[in-house]
Structure formats: C-alpha cells, structure tokens
C-alpha positions in Angstrom: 62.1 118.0 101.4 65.9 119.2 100.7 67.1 116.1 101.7 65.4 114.7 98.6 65.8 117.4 95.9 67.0 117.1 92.8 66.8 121.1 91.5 69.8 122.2 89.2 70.8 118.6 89.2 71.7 117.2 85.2 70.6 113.4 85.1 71.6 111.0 82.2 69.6 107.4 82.5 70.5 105.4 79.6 68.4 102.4 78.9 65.6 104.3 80.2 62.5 104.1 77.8 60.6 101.1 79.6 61.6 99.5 83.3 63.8 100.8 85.8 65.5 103.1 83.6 61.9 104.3 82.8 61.0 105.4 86.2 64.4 106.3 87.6 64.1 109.2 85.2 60.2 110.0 85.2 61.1 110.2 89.4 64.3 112.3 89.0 62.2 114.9 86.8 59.8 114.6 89.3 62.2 116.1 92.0 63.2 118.5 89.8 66.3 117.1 88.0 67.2 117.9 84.2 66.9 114.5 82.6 68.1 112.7 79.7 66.2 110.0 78.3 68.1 107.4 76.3 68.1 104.0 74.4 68.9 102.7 71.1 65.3 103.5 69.4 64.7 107.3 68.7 61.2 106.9 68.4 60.7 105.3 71.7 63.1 107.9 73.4 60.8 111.0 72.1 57.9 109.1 73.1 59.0 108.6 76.8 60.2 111.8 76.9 56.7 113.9 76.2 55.1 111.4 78.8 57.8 112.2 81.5 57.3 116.1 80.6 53.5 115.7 80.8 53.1 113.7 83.8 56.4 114.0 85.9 58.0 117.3 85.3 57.8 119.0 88.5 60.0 121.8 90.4 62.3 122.6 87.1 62.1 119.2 86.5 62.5 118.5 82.3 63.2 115.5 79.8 65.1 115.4 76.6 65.4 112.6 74.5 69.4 111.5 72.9 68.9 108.2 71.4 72.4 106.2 71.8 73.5 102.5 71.5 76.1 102.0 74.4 77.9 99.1 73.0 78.9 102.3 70.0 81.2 104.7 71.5 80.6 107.4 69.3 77.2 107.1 70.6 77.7 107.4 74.1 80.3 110.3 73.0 76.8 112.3 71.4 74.9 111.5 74.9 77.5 113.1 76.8 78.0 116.2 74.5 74.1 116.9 73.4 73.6 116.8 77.4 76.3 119.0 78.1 75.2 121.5 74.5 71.8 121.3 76.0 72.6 121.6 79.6 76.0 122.5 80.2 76.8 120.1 83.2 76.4 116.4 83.9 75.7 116.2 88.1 74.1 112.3 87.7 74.7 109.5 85.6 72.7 106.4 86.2 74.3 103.6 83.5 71.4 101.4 83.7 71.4 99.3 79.7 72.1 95.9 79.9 71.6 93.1 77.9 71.4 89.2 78.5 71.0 87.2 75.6 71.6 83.7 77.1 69.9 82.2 79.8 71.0 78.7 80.5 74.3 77.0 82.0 77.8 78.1 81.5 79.2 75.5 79.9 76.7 75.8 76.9 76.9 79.9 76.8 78.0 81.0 73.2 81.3 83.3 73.1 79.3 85.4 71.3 77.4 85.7 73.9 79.7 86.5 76.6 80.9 88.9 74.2 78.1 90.8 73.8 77.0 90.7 78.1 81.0 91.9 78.6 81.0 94.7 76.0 77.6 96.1 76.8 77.3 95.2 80.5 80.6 96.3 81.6 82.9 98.3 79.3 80.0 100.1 78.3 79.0 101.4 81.5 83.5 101.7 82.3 83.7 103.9 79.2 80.5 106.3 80.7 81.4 106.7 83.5 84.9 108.0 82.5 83.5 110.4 79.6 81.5 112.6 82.6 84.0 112.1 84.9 86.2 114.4 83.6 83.3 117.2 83.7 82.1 116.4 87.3 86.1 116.8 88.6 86.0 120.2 86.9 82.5 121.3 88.5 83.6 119.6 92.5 81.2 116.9 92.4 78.6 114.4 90.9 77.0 110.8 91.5 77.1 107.6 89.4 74.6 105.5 90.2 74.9 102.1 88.7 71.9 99.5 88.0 73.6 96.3 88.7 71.9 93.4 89.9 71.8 91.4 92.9 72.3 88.1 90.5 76.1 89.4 91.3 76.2 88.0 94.6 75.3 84.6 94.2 75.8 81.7 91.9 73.0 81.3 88.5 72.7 78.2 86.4 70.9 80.1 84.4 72.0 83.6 84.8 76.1 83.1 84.4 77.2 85.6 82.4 74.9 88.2 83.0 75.8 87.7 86.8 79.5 87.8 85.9 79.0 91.4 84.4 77.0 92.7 87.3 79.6 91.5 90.0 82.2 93.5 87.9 79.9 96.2 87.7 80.0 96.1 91.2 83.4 96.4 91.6 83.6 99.4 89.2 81.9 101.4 91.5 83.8 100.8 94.5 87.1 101.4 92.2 85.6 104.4 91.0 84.5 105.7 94.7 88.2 105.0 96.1 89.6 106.9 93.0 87.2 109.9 92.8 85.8 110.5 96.3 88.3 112.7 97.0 87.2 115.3 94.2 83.8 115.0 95.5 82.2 112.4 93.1 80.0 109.4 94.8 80.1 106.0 93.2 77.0 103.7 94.4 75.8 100.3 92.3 72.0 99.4 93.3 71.6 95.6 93.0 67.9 95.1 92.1 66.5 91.5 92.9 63.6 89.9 90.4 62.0 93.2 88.9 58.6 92.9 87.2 60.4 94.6 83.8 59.9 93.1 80.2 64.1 92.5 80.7 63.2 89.5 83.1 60.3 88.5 81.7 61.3 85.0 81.4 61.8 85.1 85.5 58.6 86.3 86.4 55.8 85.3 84.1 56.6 81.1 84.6 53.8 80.8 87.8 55.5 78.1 89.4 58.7 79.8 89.4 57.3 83.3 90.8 55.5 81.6 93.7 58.7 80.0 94.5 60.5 83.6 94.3 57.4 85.2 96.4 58.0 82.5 99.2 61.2 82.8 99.6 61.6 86.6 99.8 60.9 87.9 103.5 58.3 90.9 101.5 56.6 87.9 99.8 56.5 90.0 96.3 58.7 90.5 93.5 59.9 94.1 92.6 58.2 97.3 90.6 60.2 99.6 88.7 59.4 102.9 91.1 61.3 100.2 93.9 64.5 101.1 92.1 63.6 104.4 91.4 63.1 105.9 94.7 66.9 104.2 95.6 68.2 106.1 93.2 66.2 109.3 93.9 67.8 108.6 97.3 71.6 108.2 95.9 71.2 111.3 93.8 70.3 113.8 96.3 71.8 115.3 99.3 70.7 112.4 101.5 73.1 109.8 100.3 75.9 112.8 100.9 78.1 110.6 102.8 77.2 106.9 101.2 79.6 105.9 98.4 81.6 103.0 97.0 78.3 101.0 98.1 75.9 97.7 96.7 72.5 99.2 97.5 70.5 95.6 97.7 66.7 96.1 96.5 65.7 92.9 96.7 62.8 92.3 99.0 65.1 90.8 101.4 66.5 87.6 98.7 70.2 88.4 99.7 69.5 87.9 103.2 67.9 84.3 102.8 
C-alpha cells in the first residue's frame, strides 16, 4: 500500500469539477493527498469539493475549492498562493483545463480559435508549471502530471488544433523532466484516448461513430474518467519514482492500431 500513498502529498487539479479532472482529485483524496479543486465556476468548485470530502476523503485525505480561470494569470497566481496559505507546499500539480472550441478541418479553423486552444492549452499549463516549480526546487522534489491527449500522436481532420496543443504539451514535459530531474521534480504527460467526459461529447454520443471507435480499440470500449485517474494516482506516488519525461498512453490500446 506505500507504493500507492499519497499522505502529506499537496495536489492542485485544475479543471477538475466534472471528468477526468473530477476523479483524478476525488482518487488523490482518496489516498490521502491534500487536494485542490479548481475551475472557472466558484459554485461548481465548492460543490465538488463537499462531495469529494463526503465520499472520498480517506487517510488525511482533504478538498478545498480555489476557483481560477487559467487563460488569467492572476488567477492561476491566487491557485498557487491560497494552496500554499492553506497548505504550505505544492508536492503535485496535475494541469488538466483545456478547451477546444473548433472541431472541423484546418484550413477552415478561426484564428480566434487557435488562439484561444494555444493560450489555454499550452501557455497556460507552461505558466503553472513554472509558478510551483520554484517551491518544489526549494522543498527537493514534486510531480507534474499533465492531461494531454493521445489526439497528439496522430493526424485529426477534425481535431487540428486541439491536437496541435497536446503534442506541445507533450513536449513540455519532457523539457521540463530534462530541466528539473536533477532537483528531484518528475515531469510525466498522460495521453487519454476517447474518454466518456461531457469535453468529448461530440465523439462519443454519435452511435455510428462509437461503434467504429469500440471496434477498433483492442479493449473494445471507450474510456471512464477513474481510467485516467488511477494513472495519475500511479504518477503521483512513490511507484512512478523512477518514470519521468514520459507519454503515459490510456487509450485502450488506439495508439497501437
């Protein structure tokens, strides 16, 4: 059971009040870890936050609730300081907010839209990392965990800029892992394949596309939320001690057909 605990560990999960970012945290509490649930709506946040407590808090395990926007940096500056006023430490940060507000081909993609994938997708989740960076050199240690997507290793028609974000999230935590392994920090990106989350709703509810999906896939299912969660249970605690600057493909097999 050490392998897997997450006592005296301090977790912030942004994006984390439905989905994967939902059960990350509800499964970190559960292990005992000091989490921060957080997206742009306050009301959601506190509401997520007494379910976790009620139903998931276990072995010192606790929620708190910081509503942020991460495309605002002054936002993700109050995550990082009411966790550390509250806490004192940041061990885990799992940047796991996205956005995708286009699906379609590339050559009809808005700027705008681009704009908005790059600045939430990617320099969010660059700027995050690098505010509790500074705080995990200081204390030897911590682990980023970031929710990419396995839409980063192939081509998309439809999914173009959202997969253009996720490759380069990819890439910031092998960066990061070269950078920072030697102070003791590990840098790991999960790359989900088709999750059943409201986010990809429009990939999963069309029948004749999910029994195409379902085929394909050597599990012959599409993902749950506690799938993810469980990897990044895993990459938190003192099992993934030696496994950074890694793509953690949860996929049900999809990147190997």
């Amino acid at each position: 059971m050490e392998l897997f605990d997450l006592a005296g560990q301090v977790a912030i999960v942004t994006g984390s009040t439905k989905g994967i970012g939902k059960a990350i945290a509800a499964r970190m509490c559960q292990h005992g870890a000091k989490v921060v649930v957080s997206s742009r709506k306050a009301d959601m946040c506190e509401a997520v936050t007494a379910e976790i407590n009620k139903d998931y808090a276990a072995n010192g395990g606790e929620a708190i609730s910081i509503p942020a926007h991460v495309g605002v940096e002054e936002d993700l500056s109050r995550l990082v300081n009411g966790t550390l006023d509250k806490w004192g430490k940041i061990t885990t940060l799992v940047p796991n907010a996205a956005v995708n507000p286009y699906y379609g081909p590339s050559a009809e993609m808005p700027e705008s839209a681009l704009d908005k994938i790059l600045e939430i997708n990617v320099k969010g989740v660059f700027k995050l990392c690098h505010m509790v960076l500074p705080g995990m050199v200081e204390q030897g240690g911590g682990a980023i965990i970031i929710i990419a997507s396995n839409s980063g290793l192939k081509g998309s028609v439809e999914l173009c800029g959202y997969a253009i974000s996720k490759v380069a999230e990819h890439q910031i935590a092998r960066n990061l892992a070269v950078e920072f392994g030697p102070l003791g920090i590990r840098v790991n990106a999960i790359a989900p394949g088709l999750i059943k989350t409201d986010f990809a709703k429009t990939l999963w509810t069309n029948p004749k596309r999910l029994e195409r999906v379902e085929k394909l896939l050597p599990l012959r299912r599409i993902g749950d939320p506690d799938d993810i969660a469980g990897t990044a249970v895993f990459l938190a605690s003192p099992a993934a001690a030696f496994l950074t600057g890694q793509v953690v493909n949860v996929d049900g097999g999809n990147a190997i057909v």
